[in-house]
C-alpha positions as CSV (number, residue, x, y, z in Angstrom):
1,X,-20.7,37.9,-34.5
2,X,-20.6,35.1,-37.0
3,X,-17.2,34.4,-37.1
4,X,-17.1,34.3,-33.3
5,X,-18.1,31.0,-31.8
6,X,-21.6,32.3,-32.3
7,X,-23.0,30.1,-34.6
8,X,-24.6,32.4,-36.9
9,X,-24.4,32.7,-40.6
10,X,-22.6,36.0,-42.0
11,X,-22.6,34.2,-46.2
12,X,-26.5,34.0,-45.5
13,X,-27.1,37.8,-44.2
14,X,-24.7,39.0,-47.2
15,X,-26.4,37.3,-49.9
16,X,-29.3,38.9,-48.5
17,X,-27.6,42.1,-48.1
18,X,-27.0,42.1,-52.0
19,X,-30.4,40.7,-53.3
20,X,-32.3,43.5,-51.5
21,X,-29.9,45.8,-53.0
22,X,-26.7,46.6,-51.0
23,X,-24.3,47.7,-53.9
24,X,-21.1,45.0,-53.7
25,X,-18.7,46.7,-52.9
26,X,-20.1,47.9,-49.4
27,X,-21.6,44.4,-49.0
28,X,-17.6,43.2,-49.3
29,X,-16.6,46.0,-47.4
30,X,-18.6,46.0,-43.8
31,X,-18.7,42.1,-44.2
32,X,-15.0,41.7,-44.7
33,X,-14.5,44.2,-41.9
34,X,-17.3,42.4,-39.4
35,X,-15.7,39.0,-40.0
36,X,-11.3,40.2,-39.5
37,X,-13.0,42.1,-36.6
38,X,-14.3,38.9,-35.4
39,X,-11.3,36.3,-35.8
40,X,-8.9,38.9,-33.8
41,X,-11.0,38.4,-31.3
42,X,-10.8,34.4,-31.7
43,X,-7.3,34.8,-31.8
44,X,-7.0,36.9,-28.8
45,X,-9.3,34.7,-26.8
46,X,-7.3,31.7,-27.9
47,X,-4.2,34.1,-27.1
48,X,-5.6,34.5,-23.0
49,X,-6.8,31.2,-23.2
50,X,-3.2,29.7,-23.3
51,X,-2.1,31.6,-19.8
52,X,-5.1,29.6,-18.5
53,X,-4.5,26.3,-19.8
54,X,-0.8,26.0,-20.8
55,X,0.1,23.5,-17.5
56,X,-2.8,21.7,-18.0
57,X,-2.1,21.2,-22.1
58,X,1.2,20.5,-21.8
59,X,1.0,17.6,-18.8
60,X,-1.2,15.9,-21.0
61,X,0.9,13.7,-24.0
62,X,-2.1,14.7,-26.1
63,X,-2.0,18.3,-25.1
64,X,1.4,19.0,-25.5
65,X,1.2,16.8,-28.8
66,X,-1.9,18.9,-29.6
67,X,0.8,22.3,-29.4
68,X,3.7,20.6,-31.1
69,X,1.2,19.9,-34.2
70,X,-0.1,23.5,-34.0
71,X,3.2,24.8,-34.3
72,X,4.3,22.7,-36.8
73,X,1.0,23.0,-39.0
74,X,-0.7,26.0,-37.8
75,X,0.2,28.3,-40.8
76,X,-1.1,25.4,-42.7
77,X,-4.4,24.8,-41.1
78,X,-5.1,28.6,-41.2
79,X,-5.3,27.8,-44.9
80,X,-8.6,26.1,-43.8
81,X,-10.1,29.3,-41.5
82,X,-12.3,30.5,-44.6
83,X,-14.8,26.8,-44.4
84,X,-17.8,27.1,-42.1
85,X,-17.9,25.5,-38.8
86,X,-14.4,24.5,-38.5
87,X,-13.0,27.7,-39.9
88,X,-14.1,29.9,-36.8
89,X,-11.9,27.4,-34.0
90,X,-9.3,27.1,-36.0
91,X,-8.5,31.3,-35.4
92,X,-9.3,30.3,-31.7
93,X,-6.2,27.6,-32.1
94,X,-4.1,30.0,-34.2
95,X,-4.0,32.7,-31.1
96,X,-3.4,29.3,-28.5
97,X,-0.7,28.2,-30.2
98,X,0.8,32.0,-30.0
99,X,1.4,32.0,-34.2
100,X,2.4,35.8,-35.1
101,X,-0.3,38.1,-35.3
102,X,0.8,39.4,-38.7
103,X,0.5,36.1,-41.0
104,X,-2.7,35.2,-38.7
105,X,-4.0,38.1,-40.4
106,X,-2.4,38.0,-44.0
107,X,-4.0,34.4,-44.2
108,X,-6.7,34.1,-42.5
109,X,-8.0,37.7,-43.3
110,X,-7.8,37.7,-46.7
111,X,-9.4,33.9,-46.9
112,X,-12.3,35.9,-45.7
113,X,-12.2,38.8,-47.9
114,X,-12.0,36.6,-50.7
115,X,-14.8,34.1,-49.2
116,X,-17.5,37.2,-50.1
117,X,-15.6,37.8,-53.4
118,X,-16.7,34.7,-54.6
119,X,-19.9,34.8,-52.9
120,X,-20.9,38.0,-55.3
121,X,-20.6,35.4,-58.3
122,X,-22.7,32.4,-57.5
């Protein structure tokens, strides 16, 4: 749920995970799993919202600028999906702007696999 638009905090409940003694590797596991899980959803959401809102975007010079920037730099700013707050809309975007499914998932996924990586080391 916290890489949903819920705001919750998934780096909080994993640190917490591992302190009371959840070996690592499941820790990784089931939070790496929750979290992909979670921005498919985002981008599937995003992907329905488009049907929705595609007339209204585009007849708006900032909504149909807002597209042309998402799919010129949406790849880019997926490289950003791993950061708190902004990280969780920007997987909403990536499925508005219709970028492929498969490098949604390369990038974005593994930026949160390796998110709880580097958690286990601080």
């Amino acid at each position: 749920m916290a890489a949903t638009i819920f705001p919750l905090s998934s780096e909080a409940t994993f640190i917490l995970a591992i302190k009371n003694g959840l070996p690592i590797v499941h820790g990784v596991l089931f939070a790496s799993l929750g979290n992909v899980l979670a921005i498919i959803v985002n981008y599937y959401l995003g992907y329905w919202l488009y049907d929705k809102t595609k007339l209204k975007l585009q007849s708006s010079p900032i909504g149909s600028k807002s597209i042309t920037y998402g799919y010129r730099y949406g790849y880019h700013a997926l490289l950003l999906s791993w950061l708190p707050i902004i990280g969780d809309p920007l997987t909403l975007v990536a499925g508005l702007v219709r970028l492929k499914f498969i490098w949604f998932l390369v990038i974005a996924g593994s930026l949160r696999v390796l998110r709880y990586i580097a958690l286990c080391y601080i």
